[in-house]
C-alpha positions in Angstrom: 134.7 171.3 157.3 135.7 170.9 153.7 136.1 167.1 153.4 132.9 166.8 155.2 131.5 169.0 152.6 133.4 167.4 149.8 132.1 163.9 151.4 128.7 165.1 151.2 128.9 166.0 147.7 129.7 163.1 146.3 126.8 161.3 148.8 125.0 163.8 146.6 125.9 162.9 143.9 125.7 159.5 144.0 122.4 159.6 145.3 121.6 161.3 141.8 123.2 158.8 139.9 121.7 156.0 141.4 118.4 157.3 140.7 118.9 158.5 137.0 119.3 155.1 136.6 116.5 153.7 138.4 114.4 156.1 136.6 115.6 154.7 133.2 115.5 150.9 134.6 112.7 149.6 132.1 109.4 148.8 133.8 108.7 145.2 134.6 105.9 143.3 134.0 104.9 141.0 137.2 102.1 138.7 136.0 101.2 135.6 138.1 100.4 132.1 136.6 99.0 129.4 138.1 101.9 126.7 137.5 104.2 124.8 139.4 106.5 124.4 136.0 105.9 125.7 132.2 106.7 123.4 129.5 107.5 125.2 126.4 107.7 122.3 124.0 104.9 122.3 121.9 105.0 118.3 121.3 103.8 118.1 125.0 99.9 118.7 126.5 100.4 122.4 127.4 98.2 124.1 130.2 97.0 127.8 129.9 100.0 129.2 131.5 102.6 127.5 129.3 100.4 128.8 126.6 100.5 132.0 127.5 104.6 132.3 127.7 105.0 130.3 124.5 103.0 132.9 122.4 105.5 135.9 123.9 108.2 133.8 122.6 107.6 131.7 119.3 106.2 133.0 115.9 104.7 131.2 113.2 104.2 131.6 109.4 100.7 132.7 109.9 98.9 133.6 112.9 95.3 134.2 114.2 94.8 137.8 115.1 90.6 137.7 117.1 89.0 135.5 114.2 91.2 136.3 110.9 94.4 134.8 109.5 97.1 137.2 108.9 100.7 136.9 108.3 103.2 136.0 110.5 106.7 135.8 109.6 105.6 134.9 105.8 105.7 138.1 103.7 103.1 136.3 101.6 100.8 133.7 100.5 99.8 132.8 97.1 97.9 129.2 95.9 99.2 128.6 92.8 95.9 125.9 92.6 93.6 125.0 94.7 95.8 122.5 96.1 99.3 124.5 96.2 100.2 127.2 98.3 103.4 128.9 98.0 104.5 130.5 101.1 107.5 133.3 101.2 108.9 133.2 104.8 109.8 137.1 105.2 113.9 137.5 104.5 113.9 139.9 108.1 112.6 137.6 109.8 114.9 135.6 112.5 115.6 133.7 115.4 116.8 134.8 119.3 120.1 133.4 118.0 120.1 136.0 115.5 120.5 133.6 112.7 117.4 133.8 109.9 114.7 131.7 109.2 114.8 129.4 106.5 112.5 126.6 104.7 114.7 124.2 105.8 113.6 125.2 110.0 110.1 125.1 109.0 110.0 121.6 107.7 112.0 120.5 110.5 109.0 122.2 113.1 106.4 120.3 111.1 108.2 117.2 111.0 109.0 117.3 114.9 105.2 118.1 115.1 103.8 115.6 112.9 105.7 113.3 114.8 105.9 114.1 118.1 103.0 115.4 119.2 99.9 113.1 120.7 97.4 115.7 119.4 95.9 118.5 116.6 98.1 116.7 113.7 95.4 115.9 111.5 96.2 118.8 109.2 99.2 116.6 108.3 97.3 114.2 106.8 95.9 116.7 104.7 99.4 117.4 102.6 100.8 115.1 100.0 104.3 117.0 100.3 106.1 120.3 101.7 109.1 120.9 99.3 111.2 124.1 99.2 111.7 125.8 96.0 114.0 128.4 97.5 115.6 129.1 101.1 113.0 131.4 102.1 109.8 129.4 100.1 107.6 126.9 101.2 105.5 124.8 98.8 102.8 122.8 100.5 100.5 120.4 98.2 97.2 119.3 99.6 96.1 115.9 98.7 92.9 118.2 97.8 91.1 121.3 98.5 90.5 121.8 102.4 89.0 125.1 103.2 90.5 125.6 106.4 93.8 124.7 105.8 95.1 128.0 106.6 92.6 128.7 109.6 94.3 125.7 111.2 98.0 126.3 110.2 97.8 129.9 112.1 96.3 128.4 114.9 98.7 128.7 118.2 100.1 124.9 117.8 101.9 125.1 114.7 105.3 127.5 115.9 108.6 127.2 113.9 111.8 126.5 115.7 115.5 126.4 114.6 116.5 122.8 112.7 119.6 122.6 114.5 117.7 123.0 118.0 115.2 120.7 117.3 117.8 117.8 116.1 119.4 118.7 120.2 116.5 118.6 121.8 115.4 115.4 120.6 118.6 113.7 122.8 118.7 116.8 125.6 114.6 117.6 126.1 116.2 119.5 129.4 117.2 122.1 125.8 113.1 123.5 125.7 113.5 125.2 129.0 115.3 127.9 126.9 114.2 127.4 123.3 116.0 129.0 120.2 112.7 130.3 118.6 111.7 133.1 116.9 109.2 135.4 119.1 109.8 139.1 119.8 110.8 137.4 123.4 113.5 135.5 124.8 113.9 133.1 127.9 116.2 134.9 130.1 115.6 132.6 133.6 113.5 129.6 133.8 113.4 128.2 137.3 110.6 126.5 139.7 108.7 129.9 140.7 110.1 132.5 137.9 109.8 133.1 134.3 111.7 136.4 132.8 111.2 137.3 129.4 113.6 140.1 127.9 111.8 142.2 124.6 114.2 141.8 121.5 113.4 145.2 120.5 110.1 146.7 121.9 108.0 145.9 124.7 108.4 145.7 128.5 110.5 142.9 130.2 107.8 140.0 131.7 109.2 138.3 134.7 105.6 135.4 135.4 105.4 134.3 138.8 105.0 130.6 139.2 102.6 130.2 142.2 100.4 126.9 143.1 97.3 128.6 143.5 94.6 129.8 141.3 93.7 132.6 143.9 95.1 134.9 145.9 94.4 137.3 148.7 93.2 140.8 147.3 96.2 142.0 149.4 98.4 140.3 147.3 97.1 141.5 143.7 99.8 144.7 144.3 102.3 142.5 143.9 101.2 142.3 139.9 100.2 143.9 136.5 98.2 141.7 135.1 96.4 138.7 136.9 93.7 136.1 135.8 93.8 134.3 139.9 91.0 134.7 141.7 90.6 136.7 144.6 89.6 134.9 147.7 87.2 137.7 148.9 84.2 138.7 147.1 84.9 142.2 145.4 82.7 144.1 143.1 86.0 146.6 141.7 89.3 147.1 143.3 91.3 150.0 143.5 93.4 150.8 140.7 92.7 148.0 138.4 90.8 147.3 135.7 88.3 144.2 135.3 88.2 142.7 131.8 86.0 139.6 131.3 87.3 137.4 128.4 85.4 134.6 126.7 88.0 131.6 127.1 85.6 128.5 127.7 88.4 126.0 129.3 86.5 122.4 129.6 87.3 119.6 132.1 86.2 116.2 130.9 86.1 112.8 132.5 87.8 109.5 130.5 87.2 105.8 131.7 89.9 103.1 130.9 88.7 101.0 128.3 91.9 98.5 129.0 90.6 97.5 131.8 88.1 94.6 131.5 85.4 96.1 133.4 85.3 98.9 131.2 85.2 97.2 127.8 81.6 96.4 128.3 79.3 99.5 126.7 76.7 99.0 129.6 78.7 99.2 132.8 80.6 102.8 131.3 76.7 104.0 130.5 75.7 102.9 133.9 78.4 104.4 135.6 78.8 107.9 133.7 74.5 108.1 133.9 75.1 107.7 138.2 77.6 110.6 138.4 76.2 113.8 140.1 79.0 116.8 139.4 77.0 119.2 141.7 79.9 119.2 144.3 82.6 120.0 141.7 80.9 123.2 140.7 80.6 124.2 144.4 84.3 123.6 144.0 84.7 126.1 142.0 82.1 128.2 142.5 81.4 131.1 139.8 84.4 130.3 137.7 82.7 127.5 136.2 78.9 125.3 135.2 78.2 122.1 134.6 78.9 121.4 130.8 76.3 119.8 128.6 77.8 118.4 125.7 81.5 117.4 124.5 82.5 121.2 123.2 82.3 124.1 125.6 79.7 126.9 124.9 81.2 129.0 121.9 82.6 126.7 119.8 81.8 125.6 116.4 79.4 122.3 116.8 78.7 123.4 120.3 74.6 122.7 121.0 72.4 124.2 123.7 71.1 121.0 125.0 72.2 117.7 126.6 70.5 115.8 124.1 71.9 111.8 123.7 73.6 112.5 126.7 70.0 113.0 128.8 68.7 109.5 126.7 71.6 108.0 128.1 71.0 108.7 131.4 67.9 107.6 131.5 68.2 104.3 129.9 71.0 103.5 132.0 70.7 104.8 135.0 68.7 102.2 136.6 71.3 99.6 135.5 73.6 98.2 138.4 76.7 99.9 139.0 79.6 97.9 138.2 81.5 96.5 141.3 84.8 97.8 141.9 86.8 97.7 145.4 89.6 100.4 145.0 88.5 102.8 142.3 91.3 104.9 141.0 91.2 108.0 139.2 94.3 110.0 137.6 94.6 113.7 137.0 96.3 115.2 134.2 97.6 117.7 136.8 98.1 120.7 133.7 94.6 119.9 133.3 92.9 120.2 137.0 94.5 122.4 139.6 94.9 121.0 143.2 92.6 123.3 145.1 89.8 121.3 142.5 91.0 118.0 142.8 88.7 117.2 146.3 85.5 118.3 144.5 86.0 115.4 142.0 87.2 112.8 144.5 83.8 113.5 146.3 82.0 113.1 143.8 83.3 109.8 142.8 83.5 108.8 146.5 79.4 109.0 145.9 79.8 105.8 144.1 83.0 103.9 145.4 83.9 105.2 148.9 87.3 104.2 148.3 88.3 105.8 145.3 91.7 107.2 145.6 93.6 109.4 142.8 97.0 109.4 141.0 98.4 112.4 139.8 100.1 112.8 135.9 102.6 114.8 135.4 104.2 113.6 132.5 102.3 115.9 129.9 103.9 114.2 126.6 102.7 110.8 126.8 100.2 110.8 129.7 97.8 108.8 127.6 100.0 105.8 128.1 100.8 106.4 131.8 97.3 106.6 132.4 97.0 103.1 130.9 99.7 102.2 132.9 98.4 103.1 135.9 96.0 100.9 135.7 93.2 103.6 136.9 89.3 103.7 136.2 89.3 107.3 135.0 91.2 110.0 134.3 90.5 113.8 134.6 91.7 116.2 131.9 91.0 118.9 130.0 90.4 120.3 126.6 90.0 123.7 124.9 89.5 125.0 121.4 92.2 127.7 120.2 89.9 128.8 116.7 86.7 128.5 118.7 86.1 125.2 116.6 85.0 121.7 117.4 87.9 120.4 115.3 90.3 121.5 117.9 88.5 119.2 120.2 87.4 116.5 118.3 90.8 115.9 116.9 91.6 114.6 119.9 89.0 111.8 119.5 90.0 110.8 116.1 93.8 109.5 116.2 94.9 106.3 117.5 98.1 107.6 119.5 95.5 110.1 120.7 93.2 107.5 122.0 94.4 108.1 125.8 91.6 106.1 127.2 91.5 103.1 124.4 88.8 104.4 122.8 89.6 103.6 118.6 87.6 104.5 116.3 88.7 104.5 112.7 85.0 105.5 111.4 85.7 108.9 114.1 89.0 109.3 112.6 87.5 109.6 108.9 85.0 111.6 110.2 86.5 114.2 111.5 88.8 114.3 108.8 86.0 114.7 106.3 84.7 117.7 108.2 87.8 119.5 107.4 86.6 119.6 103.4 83.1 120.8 104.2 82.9 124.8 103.2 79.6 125.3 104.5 79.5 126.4 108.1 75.6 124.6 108.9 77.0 121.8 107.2 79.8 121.4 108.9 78.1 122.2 112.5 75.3 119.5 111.2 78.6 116.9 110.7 80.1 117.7 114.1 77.2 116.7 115.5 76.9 113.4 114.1 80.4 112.5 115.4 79.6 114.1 118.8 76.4 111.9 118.9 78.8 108.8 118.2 81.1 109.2 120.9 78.5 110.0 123.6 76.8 107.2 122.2 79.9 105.3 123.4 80.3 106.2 127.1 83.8 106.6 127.0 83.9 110.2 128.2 81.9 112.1 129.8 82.3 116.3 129.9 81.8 117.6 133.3 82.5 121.6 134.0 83.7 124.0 131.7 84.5 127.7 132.7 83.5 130.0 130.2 85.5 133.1 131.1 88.8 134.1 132.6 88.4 137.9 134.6 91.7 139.7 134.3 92.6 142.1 136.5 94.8 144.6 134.9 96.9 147.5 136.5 94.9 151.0 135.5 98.2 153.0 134.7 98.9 150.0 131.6 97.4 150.2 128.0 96.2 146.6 126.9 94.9 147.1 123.8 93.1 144.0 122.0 93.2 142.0 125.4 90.1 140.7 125.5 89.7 140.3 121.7 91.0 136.9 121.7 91.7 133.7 124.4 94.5 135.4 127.2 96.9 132.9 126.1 96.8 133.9 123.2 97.4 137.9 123.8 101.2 139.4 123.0 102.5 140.9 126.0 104.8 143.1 123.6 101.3 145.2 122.8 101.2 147.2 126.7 102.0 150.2 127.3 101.7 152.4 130.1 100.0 155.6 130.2 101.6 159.2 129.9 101.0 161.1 132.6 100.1 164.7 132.5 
């Protein structure tokens, strides 16, 4: 009778233990993205998701918190002129190797930018030099004044990464699927359906669910905290969640191949782009999205309430004979255009060459030249705006390298670059529109959907404060907390 007492005791006991330390396990956030893989190197095209994990886990000097600049892991910033700005990179500030921050990692990161990536680099053609006075200084001279130098430089593209890493990855890229950066977050797993994140100090652990799918079963929303998927049943509230609708307009655009010979000729892109009907791609995707109306997405700087040229062009051209292609082909940048959408376009298309048949991109860091390579008509991708300013789309119209569908345009380029020095708001909106006009002018792209806002479904017992406030990719995961109860 005693050893089966005894035995029972320590059952007892280590029932006890075993629970203590459940109860001091730290809570785990489960938050689903809509991705078959994340790429965490900024030089690539990034989709929402990878967006999302890159801001838990990279810093920058400055940073965009809603609409205003504040500091990042500079401790200050001081313009010696109006053309040099002295930035002091905090002396606490580190990265997840535990080794500090110095000038010498930041001009490597703008260096690896500036020359790997396809797009938002114009603000390098803005500087004459980046020198480094001391370890933790940064000089930047402007070749003169721009206004929104430092609106741009805290925008979400511009995060700082060790030298040493960078120099690796160049010859290992396999390296970015667990980055030495310098967010308050640090890769812990990186596989083909998971994503953990462990806090450096503060904050709950984040463990993103990979899923290819961009909507699941309300059954299934138990399974997670925070959640931006669909549901597949219509619902008006669900049961311990909150429903937050945030402005994010997200804007899908069609490109034609101006390497191909057909395509060269200004009339047959008019004529074609005039005899598309997008109808079916918005039954696609029902309320998420509308039928866009000009090249930026409602809410952007530049953005106007009207089809304008793009209704002239239509009806000059749409009479004009469709040009005569056998097998059209279009590609999908597939960060770009989830599966489950993919059909919608096809039909469309399908409207005007029965055969059409699609290629899928995967290969987000040069996909403007395997497009080309493909040899397709079209390509489907899309575009959004980080600052809520036409310059973070335009850009993309106004480089060379960035030319993914041929389209050159040195006069764009100049352009666009020129808007950057304009201080005026209604004089800047009045310039974006004058490039806008030129390159629907062109027929070389055409915008088709854009969906406006992302509803997030968020777990009643969290605290998310500021979520919201700003695009969801760009909301720090360290901020939840859960709520005390009484």
């Amino acid at each position: 009778m005693g050893n089966i007492l005894k035995l029972l005791f320590k059952v007892f006991m280590l029932f006890m233990i075993s629970d203590s330390v459940l109860a001091v396990r730290p809570y785990v956030l489960n938050i689903p993205l809509h991705a078959t893989q994340i790429s965490l190197d900024p030089a690539t095209v990034q989709d929402v998701s990878s967006l999302w994990v890159s801001r838990q886990i990279n810093c920058q000097l400055l940073q965009l918190q809603g609409a205003a600049v504040s500091l990042g892991v500079a401790s200050e910033v001081s313009y010696l002129s109006p053309k040099k700005i002295l930035i002091t990179i905090n002396k606490n500030a580190s990265f997840n190797d535990g080794s500090p921050i110095r000038a010498e990692d930041v001009m490597a990161s703008y260096n690896y930018l500036q020359n790997s990536r396809l797009v938002f680099r114009n603000i390098f053609s803005w500087i004459k030099s980046i020198e480094s006075p001391e370890s933790n200084q940064i000089l930047i001279e402007l070749n003169q004044p721009f206004p929104q130098f430092l609106d741009i430089l805290s925008a979400p593209h511009y995060s700082l990464f060790k030298k040493s890493f960078l120099e690796k990855a160049k010859h290992n890229p396999s390296l970015w699927r667990y980055p030495i950066s310098c967010g308050n977050y640090v890769v812990t797993k990186n596989s083909s359906s998971i994503v953990l994140l462990k806090p450096k100090k503060e904050g709950f652990p984040i463990r993103f669910h990979l899923i290819n799918s961009n909507q699941i079963p309300l059954s299934h929303l138990n399974k997670y905290d925070i959640s931006d998927l669909a549901i597949t049943e219509k619902v008006k509230g669900v049961p311990e969640y909150n429903i937050v609708k945030i402005f994010d307009p997200y804007q899908i655009f069609l490109g034609l191949n101006l390497k191909k010979k057909i395509w060269k000729k200004k009339e047959n892109r008019c004529s074609f782009m005039s005899q598309l009907n997008s109808s079916s791609i918005q039954k696609v995707y029902a309320e998420t999205a509308i039928l866009a109306n000009d090249i930026l997405p409602p809410g952007t700087m530049g953005y106007q309430n009207s089809e304008g040229d793009l209704e002239n062009i239509k009806y000059k051209y749409s009479k004009k004979p469709l040009p005569k292609i056998e097998d059209f082909c279009v590609a999908f940048l597939a960060v770009s255009v989830p599966d489950v959408y993919r059909s919608g376009y096809l039909s469309m298309l399908k409207k005007l060459y029965p055969n059409a048949m699609q290629k899928i991109i995967a290969n987000t860091g040069r996909f403007g030249s395997e497009f080309i390579g493909t040899q397709c008509d079209a390509i489907i991708l899309g575009f959004k705006s980080s600052t809520f300013d036409g310059y973070g789309i335009l850009d993309a119209f106004s480089r060379t390298d960035a030319g993914y569908n041929g389209f050159l345009s040195k006069k764009i380029t100049e352009q666009v670059k020129a808007s950057q020095e304009i201080t005026s708001s209604l004089m800047r909106f009045q310039q974006y529109r004058k490039i806008i006009r030129e390159i629907e002018n062109e027929c070389t792209i055409l915008p088709i959907v854009v969906a406006p806002y992302r509803e997030i479904y968020i777990r009643d017992s969290l605290i998310t404060p500021g979520i919201g406030e700003v695009p969801l990719d760009e909301y720090y995961l360290g901020n939840v907390k859960r709520k005390i109860k009484a």
